[in-house]
VEXROBA-516381 format. One record per residue (C-alpha): chain; residue number from 1; x negated, z negated, y negated. Coordinates in steps of 0.5 Angstrom, whole numbers, plus 500, padded with zeros to 3 digits. Example, Ala and Ser with C-alpha at 12.3 -4.5 7.8 and 13.67 -1.06 7.14 Angstrom:
BEGIN
{chaine: A num: 1 px: 475 pz: 484 py: 509};
{chaine: A num: 2 px: 473 pz: 486 py: 502};
//
This chain:
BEGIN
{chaine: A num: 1 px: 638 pz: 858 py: 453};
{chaine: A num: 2 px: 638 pz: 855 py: 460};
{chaine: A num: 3 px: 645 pz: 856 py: 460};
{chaine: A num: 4 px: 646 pz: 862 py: 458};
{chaine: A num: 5 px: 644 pz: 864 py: 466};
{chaine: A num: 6 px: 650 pz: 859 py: 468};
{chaine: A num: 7 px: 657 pz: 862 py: 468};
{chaine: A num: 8 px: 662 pz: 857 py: 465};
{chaine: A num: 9 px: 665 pz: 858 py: 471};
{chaine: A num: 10 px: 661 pz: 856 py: 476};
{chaine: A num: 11 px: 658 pz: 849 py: 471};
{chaine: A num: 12 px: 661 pz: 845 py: 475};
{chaine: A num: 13 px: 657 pz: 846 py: 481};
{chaine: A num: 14 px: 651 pz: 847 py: 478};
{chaine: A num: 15 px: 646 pz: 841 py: 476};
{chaine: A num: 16 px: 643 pz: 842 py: 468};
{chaine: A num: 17 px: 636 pz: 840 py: 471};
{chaine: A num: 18 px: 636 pz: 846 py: 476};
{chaine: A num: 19 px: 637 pz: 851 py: 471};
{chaine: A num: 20 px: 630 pz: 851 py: 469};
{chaine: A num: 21 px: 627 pz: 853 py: 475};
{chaine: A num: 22 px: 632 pz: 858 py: 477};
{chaine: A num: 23 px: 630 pz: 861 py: 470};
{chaine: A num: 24 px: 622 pz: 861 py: 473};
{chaine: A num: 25 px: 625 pz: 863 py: 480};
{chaine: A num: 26 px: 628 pz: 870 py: 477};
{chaine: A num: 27 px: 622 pz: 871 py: 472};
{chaine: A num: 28 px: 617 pz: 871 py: 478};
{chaine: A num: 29 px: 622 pz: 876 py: 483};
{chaine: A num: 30 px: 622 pz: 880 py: 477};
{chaine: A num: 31 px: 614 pz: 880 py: 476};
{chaine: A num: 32 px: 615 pz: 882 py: 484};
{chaine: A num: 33 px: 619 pz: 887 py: 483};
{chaine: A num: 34 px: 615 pz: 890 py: 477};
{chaine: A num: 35 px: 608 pz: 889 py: 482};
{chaine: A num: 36 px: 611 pz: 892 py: 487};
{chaine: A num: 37 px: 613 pz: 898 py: 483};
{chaine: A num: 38 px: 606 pz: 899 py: 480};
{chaine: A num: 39 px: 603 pz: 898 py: 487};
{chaine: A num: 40 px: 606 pz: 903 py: 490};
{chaine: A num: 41 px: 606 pz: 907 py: 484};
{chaine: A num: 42 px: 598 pz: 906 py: 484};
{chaine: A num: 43 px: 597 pz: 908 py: 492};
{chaine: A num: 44 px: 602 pz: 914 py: 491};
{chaine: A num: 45 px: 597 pz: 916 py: 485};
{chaine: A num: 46 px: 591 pz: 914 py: 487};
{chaine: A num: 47 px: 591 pz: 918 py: 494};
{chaine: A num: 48 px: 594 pz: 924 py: 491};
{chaine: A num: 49 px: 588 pz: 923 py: 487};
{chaine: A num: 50 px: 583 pz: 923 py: 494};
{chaine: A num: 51 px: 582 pz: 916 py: 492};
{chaine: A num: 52 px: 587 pz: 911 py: 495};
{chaine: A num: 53 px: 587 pz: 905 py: 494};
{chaine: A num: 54 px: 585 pz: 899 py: 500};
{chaine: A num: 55 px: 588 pz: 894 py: 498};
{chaine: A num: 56 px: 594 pz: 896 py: 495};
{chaine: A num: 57 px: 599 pz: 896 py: 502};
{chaine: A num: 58 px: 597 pz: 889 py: 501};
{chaine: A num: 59 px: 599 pz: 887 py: 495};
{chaine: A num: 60 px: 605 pz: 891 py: 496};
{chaine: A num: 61 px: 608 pz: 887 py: 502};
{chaine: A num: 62 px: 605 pz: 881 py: 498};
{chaine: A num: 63 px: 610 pz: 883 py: 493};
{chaine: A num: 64 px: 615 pz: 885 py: 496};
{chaine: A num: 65 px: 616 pz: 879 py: 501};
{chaine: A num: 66 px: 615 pz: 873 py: 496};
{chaine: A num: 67 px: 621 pz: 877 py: 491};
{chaine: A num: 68 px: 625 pz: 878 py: 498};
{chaine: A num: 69 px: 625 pz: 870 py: 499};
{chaine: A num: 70 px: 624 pz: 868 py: 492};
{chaine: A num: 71 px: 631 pz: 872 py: 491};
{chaine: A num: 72 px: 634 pz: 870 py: 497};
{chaine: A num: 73 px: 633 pz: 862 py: 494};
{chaine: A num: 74 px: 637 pz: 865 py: 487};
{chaine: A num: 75 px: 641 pz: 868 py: 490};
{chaine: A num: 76 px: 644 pz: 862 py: 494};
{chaine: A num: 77 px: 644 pz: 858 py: 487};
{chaine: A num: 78 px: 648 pz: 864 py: 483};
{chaine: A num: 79 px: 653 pz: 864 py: 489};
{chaine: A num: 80 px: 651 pz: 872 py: 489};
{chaine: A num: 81 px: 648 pz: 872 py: 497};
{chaine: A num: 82 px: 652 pz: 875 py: 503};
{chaine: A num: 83 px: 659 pz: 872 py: 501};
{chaine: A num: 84 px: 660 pz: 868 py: 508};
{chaine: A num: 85 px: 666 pz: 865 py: 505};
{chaine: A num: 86 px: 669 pz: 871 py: 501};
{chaine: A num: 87 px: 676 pz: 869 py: 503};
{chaine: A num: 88 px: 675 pz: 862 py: 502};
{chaine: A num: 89 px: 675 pz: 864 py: 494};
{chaine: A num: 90 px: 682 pz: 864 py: 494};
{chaine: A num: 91 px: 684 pz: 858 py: 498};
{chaine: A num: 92 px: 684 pz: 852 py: 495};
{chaine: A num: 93 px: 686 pz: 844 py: 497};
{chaine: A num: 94 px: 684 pz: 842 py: 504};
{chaine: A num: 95 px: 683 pz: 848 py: 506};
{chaine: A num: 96 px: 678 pz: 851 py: 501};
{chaine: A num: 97 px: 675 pz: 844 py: 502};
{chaine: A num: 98 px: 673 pz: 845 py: 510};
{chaine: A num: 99 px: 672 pz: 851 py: 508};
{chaine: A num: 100 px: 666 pz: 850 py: 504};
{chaine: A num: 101 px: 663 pz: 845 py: 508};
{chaine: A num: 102 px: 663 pz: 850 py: 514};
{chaine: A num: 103 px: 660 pz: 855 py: 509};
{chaine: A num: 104 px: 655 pz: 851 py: 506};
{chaine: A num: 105 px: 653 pz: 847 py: 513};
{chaine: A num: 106 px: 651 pz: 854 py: 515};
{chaine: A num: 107 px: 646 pz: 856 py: 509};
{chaine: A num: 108 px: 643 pz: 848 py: 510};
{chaine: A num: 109 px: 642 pz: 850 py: 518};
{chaine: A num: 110 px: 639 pz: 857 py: 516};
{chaine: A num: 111 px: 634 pz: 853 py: 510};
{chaine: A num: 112 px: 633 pz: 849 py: 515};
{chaine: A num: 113 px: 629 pz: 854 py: 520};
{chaine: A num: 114 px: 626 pz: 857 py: 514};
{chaine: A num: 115 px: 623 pz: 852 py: 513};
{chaine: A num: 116 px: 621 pz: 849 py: 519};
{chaine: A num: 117 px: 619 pz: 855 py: 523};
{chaine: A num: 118 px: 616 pz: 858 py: 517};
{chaine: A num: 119 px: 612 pz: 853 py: 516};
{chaine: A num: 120 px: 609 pz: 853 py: 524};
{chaine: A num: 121 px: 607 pz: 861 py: 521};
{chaine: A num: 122 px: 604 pz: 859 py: 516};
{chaine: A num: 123 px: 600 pz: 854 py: 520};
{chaine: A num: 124 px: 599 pz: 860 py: 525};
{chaine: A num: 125 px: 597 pz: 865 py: 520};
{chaine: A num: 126 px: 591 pz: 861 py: 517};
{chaine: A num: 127 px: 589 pz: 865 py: 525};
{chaine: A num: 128 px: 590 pz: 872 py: 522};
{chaine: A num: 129 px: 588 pz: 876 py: 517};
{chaine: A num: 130 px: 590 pz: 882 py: 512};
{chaine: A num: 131 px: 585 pz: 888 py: 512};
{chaine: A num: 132 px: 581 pz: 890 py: 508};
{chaine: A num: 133 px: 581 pz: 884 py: 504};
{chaine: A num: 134 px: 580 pz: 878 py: 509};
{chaine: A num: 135 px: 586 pz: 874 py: 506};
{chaine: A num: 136 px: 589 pz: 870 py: 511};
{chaine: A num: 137 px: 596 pz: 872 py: 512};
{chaine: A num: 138 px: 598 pz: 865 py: 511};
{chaine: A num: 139 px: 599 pz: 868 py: 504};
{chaine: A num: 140 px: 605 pz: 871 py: 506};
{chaine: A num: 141 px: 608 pz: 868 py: 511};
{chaine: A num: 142 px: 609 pz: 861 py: 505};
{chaine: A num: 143 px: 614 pz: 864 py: 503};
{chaine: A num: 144 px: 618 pz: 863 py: 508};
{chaine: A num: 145 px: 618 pz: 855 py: 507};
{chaine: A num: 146 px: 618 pz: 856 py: 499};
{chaine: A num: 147 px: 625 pz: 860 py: 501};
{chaine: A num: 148 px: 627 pz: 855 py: 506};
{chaine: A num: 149 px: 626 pz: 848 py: 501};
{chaine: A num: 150 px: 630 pz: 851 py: 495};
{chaine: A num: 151 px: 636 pz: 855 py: 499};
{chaine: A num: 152 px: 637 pz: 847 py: 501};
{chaine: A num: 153 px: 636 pz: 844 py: 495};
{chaine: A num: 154 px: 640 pz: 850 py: 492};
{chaine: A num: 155 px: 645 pz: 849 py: 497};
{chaine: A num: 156 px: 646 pz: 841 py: 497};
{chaine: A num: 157 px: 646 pz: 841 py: 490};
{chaine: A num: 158 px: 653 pz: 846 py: 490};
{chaine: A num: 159 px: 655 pz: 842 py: 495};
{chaine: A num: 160 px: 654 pz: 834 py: 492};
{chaine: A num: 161 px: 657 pz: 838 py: 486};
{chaine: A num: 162 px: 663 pz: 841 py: 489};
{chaine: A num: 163 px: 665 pz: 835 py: 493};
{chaine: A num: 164 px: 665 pz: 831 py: 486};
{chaine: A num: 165 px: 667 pz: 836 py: 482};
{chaine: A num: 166 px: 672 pz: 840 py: 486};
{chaine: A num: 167 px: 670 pz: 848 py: 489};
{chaine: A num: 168 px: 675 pz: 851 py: 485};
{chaine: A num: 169 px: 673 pz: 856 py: 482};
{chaine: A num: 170 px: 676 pz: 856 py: 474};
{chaine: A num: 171 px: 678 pz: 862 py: 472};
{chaine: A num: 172 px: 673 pz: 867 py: 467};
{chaine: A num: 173 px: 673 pz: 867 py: 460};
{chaine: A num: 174 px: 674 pz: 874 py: 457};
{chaine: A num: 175 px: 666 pz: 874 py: 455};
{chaine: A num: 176 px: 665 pz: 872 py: 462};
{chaine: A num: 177 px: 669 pz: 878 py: 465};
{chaine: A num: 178 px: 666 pz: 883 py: 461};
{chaine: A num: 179 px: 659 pz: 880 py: 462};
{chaine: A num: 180 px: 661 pz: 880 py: 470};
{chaine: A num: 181 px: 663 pz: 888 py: 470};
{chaine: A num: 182 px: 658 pz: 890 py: 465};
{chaine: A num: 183 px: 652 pz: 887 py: 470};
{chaine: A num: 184 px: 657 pz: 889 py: 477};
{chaine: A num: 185 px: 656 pz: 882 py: 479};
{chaine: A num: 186 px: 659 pz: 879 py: 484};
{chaine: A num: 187 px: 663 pz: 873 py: 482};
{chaine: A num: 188 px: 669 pz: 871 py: 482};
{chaine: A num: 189 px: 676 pz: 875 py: 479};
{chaine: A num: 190 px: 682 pz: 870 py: 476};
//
């Protein structure tokens, strides 16, 4: 079943060990997004209610930060984030080659000062302290070297991939096409 996640088209840049966690990775940004909705669904209520919730802002934003930076990391691996190298995509041969390496060579430097100043804020936010729960911030803040460490593992790993493998891209199967379109996702057209 792992594979189903992973279109044909991009296996050759993708490592099977990896598809595992990049299953859990999309099962716990759902989870976050669905805590995220019923927290704020529960603050909305309760305080039309007269009895507001103290803890819901907290575990709202605890949701929110830690699916934004958990769904970065998967979007990097399924090649669906910001798309630096857009045009690149048509591109093959050397080019597209210099191409991916600068691409790439970017999101590493950027996972990079995810990790190591995300994790001086952790460090730093063990100071500090969500109200009313007395939870040190530091919850929140390590989202960010989690983010930065998988978006460079998810990164040297397309590009140790695309350098034994070749970056171009195969062209998509009909089922994949379909998929592609019903699900709007960004991958790349023939």
């Amino acid at each position: 079943m792992p594979d189903a996640i992973v279109f044909e088209t991009q296996r050759h840049l993708k490592w099977r060990a990896l598809d595992r966690l990049e299953h859990v990775l999309m099962a716990v940004c759902g989870l976050c997004l669905f805590g995220f909705t019923l927290s704020e669904f529960a603050d909305v209520l309760f305080r039309f209610l007269h009895h507001p919730l103290a803890s819901a802002q907290e575990f709202s934003s605890g949701f929110f930060i830690w699916g934004i930076f958990l769904g970065g990391a998967v979007a990097v691996r399924r090649d669906t984030n910001f798309r630096i190298g857009a045009i690149s995509d048509k591109w093959t041969g050397t080019p597209r080659l210099v191409a991916e390496l600068v691409k790439r060579a970017v999101m590493l430097a950027v996972a990079g000062v995810l990790t190591v100043f995300g994790y001086v804020n952790f460090l730093h936010g063990f100071g500090s302290y969500m109200t009313p729960s007395e939870t040190p911030i530091a919850v929140l803040y390590a989202a960010l070297p989690v983010s930065g460490l998988l978006i460079g593992l998810f990164v040297v790993e397309g590009l140790l991939c695309g350098l034994r493998n070749g970056f171009d891209t195969v062209e998509l199967t009909d089922v994949e096409r379909a998929i592609a379109a019903s699900t709007a996702m960004d991958q790349p057209r023939p």
